[in-house]
PAVEXGU-616499 format. One line per 8 residues: number of its first residue (from 1); their letters; for each residue x, y, z of C-alpha. Coordinates in nm, 3 decimals, always signed. Each point is the difference from the previous one (the first is absolute). Last residue first. Layout:
N
NUM	A	X,Y,Z | ...
END
This chain:
292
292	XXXXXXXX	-1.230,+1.354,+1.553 | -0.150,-0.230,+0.203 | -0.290,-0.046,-0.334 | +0.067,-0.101,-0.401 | +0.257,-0.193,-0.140 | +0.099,-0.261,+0.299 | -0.143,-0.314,-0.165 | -0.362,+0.221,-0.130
284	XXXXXXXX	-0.162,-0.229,+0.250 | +0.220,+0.005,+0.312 | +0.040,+0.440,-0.067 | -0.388,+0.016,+0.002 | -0.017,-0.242,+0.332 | +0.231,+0.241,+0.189 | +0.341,-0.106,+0.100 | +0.175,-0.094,+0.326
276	XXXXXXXX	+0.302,-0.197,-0.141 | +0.023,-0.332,+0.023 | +0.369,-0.125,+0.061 | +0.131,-0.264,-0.242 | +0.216,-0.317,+0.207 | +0.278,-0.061,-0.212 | +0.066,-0.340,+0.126 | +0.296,-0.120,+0.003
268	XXXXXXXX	+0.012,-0.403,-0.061 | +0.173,-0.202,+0.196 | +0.366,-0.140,-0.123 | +0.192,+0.051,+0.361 | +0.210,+0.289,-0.243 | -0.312,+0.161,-0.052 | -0.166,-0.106,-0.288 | -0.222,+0.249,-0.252
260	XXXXXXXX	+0.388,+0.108,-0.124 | -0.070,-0.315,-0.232 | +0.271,-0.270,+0.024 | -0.248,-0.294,+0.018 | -0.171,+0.171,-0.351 | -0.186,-0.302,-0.134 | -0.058,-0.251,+0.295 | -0.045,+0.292,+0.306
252	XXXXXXXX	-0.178,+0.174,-0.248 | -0.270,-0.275,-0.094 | -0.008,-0.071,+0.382 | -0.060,+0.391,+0.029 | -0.296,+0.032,-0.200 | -0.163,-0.378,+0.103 | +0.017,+0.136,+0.357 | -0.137,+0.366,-0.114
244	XXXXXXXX	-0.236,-0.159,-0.150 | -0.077,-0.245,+0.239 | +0.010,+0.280,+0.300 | -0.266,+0.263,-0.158 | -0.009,+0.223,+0.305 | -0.007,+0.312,-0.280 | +0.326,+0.154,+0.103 | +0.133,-0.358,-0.042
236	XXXXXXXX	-0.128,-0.065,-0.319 | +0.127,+0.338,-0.110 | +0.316,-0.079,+0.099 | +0.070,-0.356,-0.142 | -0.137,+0.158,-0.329 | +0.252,+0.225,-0.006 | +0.291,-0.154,+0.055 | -0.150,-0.281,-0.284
228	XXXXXXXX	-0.046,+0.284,-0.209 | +0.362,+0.141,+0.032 | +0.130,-0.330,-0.016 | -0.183,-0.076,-0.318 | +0.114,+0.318,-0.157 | +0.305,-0.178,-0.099 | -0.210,-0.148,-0.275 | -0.065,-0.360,-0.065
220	XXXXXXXX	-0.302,-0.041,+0.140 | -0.158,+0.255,-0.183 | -0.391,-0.080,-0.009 | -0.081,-0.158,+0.326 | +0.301,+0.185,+0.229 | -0.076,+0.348,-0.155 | -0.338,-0.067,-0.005 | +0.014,-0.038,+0.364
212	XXXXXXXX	+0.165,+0.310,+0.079 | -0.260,+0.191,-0.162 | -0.289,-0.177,+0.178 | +0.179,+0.084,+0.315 | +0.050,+0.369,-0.080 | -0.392,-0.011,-0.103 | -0.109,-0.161,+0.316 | +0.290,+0.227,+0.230
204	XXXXXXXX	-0.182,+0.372,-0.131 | +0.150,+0.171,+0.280 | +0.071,+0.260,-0.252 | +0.416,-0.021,+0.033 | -0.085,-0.368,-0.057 | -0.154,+0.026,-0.312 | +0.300,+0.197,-0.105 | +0.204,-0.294,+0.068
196	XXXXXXXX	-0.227,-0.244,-0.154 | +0.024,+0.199,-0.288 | +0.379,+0.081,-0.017 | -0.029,-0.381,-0.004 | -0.154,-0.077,-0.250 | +0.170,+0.247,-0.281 | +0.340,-0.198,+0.136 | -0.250,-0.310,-0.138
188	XXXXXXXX	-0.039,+0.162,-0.351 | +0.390,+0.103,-0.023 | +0.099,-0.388,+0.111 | -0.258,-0.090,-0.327 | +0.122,+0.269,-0.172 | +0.385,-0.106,+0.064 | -0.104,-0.362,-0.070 | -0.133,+0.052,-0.335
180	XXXXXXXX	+0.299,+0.208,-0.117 | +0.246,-0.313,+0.058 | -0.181,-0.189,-0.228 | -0.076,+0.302,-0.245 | +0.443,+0.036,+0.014 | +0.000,-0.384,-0.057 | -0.261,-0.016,-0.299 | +0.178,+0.307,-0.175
172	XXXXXXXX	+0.232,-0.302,-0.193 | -0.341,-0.140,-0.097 | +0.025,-0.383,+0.098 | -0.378,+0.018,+0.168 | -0.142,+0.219,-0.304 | -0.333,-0.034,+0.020 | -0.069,-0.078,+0.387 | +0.357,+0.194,+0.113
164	XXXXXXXX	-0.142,+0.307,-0.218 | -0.390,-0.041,+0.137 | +0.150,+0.046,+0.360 | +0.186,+0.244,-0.117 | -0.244,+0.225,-0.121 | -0.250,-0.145,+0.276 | +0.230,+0.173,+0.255 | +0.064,+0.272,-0.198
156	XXXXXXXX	-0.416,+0.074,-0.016 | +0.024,-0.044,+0.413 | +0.298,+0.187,+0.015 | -0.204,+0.313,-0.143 | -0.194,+0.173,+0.259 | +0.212,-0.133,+0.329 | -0.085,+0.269,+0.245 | +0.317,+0.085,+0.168
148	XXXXXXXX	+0.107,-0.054,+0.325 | +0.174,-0.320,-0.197 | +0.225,+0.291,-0.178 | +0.132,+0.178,+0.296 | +0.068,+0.334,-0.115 | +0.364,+0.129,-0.007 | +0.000,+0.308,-0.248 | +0.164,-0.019,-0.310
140	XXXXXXXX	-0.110,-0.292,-0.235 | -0.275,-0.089,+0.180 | -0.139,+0.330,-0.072 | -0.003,-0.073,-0.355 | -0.262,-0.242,+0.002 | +0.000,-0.306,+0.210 | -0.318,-0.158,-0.098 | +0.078,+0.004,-0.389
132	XXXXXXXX	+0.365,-0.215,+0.103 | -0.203,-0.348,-0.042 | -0.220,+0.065,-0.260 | +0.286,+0.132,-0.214 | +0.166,-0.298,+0.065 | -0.323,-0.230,-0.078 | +0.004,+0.214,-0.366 | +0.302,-0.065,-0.022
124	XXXXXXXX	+0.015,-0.410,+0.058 | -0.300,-0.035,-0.246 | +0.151,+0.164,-0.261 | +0.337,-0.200,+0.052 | -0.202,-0.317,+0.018 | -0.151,+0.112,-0.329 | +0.359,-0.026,-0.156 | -0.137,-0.287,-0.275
116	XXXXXXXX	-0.279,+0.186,-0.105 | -0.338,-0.185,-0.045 | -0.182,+0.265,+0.135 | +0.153,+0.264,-0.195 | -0.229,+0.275,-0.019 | -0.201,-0.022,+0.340 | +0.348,-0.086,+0.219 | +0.175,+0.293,-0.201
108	XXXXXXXX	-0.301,+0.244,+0.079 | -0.005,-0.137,+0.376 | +0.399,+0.065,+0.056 | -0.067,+0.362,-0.121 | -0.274,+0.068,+0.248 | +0.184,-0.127,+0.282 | +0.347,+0.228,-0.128 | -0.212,+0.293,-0.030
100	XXXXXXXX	-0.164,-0.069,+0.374 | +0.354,-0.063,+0.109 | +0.130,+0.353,-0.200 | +0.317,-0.034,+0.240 | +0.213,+0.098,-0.330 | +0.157,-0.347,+0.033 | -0.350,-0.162,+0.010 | -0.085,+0.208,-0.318
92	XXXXXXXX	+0.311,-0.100,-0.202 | -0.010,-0.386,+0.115 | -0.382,+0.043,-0.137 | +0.084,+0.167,-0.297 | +0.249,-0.258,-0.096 | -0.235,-0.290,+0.018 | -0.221,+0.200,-0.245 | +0.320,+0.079,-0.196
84	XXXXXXXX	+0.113,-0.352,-0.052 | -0.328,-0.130,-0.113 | -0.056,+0.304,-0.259 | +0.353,-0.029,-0.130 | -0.056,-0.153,-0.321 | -0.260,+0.235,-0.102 | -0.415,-0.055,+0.118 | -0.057,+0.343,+0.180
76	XXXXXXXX	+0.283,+0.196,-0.190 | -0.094,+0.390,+0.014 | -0.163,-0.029,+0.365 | +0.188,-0.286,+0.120 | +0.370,+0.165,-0.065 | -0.096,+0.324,+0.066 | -0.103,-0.118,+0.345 | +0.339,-0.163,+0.027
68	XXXXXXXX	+0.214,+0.301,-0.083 | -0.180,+0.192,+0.262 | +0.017,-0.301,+0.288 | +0.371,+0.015,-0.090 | +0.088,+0.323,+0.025 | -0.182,+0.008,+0.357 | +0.165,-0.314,+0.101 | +0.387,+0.141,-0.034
60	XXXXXXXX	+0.152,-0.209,+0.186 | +0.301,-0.030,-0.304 | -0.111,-0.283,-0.100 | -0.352,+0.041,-0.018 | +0.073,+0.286,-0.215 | +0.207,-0.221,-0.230 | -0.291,-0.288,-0.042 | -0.246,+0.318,-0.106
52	XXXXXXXX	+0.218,+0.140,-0.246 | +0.057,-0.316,-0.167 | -0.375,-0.078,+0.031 | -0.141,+0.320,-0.143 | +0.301,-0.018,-0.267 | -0.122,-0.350,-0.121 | -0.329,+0.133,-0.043 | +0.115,+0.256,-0.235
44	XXXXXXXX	-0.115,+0.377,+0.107 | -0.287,+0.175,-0.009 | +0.070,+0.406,-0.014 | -0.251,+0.228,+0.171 | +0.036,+0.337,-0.224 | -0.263,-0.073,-0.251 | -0.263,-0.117,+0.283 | +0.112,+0.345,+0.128
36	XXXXXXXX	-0.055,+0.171,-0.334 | -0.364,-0.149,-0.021 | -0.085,+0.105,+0.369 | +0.103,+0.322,-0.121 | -0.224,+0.031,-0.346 | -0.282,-0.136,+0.254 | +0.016,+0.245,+0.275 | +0.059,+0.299,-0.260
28	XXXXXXXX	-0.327,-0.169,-0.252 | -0.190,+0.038,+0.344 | +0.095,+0.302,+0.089 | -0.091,+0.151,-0.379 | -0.377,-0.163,+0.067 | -0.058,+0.166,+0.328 | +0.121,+0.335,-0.134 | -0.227,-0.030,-0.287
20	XXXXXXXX	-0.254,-0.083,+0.209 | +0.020,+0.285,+0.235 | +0.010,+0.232,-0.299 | -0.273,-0.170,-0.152 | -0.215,+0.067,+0.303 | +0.096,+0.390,+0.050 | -0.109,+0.030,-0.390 | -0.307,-0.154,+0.094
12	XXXXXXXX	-0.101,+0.211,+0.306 | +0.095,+0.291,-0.185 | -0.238,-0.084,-0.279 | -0.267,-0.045,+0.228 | +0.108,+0.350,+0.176 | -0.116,+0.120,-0.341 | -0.312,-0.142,-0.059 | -0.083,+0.096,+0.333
4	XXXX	+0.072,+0.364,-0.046 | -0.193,+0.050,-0.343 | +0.210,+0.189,-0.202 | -0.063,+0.349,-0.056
END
């Protein structure tokens, strides 16, 4: 009789080289296909990447044309339509609302051809895409106040164009940036001011005031200056500060004589703020926690 261990031994190993065998025969499978699929992915001639690409842009059709032009730089890295394509790509991507794509894409070109003539136009997209990253697309279909917003990106567009019109000041994109620059800068003070307002809603009239002032110190050339300077006439006054609120409505009375702050005698409406009767948890946390 055979001995019983020697024999469940030999079991053992048969079971063993029939799980190997198995293991080995799905590997050669995954390999033999991953073989015929390399076989079955046709490159095509550089110049057809490109033609194909330029008439998908064309037509609008973005998606077409980002495919065409990823082919293009991963089979022809260093052909004679490198340049082009890279600039390409990042038109493609902005178009297909890929902003972070279209950032991205603007950097590589900027990084590989530093000494490229159409750098300006590099520079100029990626500060676009900056610029329209904050407002998503929910901006696009619901109405949401974009200076309630936080800013996030408009900073980096901001110094996108600002480093565009210090490079490049005749760029043909340097009037657009121009004009750019002082919609974030009126979009950074509008961001102010809902501030100060909210501030105010809290009782919290220092930090409302110290909004409204920064308004007036660091964009005076916004139309959120008469908002501050409204703003900071009233908190001065709620706080029995008279010179400020003196020097507050002088500089309104000179700036904005028209302002809606005038009665039709030309003396400044107060907008006297009512304290509410609210616990000292619910002063602290501005209005977030307590008298609920």
């Amino acid at each position: 009789m055979a001995n019983p261990i020697i024999s469940l031994t030999i079991i053992r190993d048969s079971g063993m080289r029939s799980v190997v065998r198995l293991l080995l025969l799905s590997t050669i499978i995954a390999l033999a296909a991953g073989c015929a699929s390399n076989k079955d992915v046709e490159v095509l001639p550089e110049q057809t990447y490109y033609e194909n690409a330029r008439k998908a842009m064309n037509a609008g059709n973005f998606n077409e044309a980002e495919q065409n032009l990823d082919a293009l730089e991963t089979y022809y890295p260093f052909g004679r339509y490198a340049e082009q394509a890279q600039l390409d790509l990042i038109y493609a991507r902005y178009q297909n609302l890929d902003l972070e794509g279209a950032r991205a894409a603007a950097d590589r070109f900027m990084r590989l051809n530093p000494q490229s003539e159409l750098l300006d136009y590099a520079l100029y997209m990626r500060g676009l895409a900056s610029y329209n990253l904050d407002l998503g697309l929910a901006a696009r279909y619901f109405p949401i106040d974009a200076s309630a917003r936080n800013p996030g990106e408009q900073l980096q567009a901001f110094r996108d164009f600002s480093q565009l019109l210090s490079r490049f000041p005749d760029s043909q994109y340097a009037p657009d940036a121009r004009q750019r620059m002082i919609s974030i800068r009126n979009r950074m003070a509008e961001l102010e001011i809902h501030a100060a307002r909210y501030y105010i809603k809290r009782e919290a009239y220092v930090a409302a005031n110290n909004r409204a002032r920064y308004v007036v110190e660091n964009y005076p050339s916004s139309p959120a200056v008469e908002d501050a300077l409204i703003i900071l006439a009233d908190t001065f006054l709620f706080m029995d500060l008279r010179k400020g609120a003196s020097d507050a409505i002088a500089t309104l009375r000179k700036n904005f004589p028209d302002s809606e702050a005038f009665d039709s005698n030309g003396k400044f409406q107060a907008n006297q703020f009512e304290r509410q009767n609210r616990s000292l948890l619910n002063v602290v946390t501005f209005g977030l926690l307590g008298d609920e």
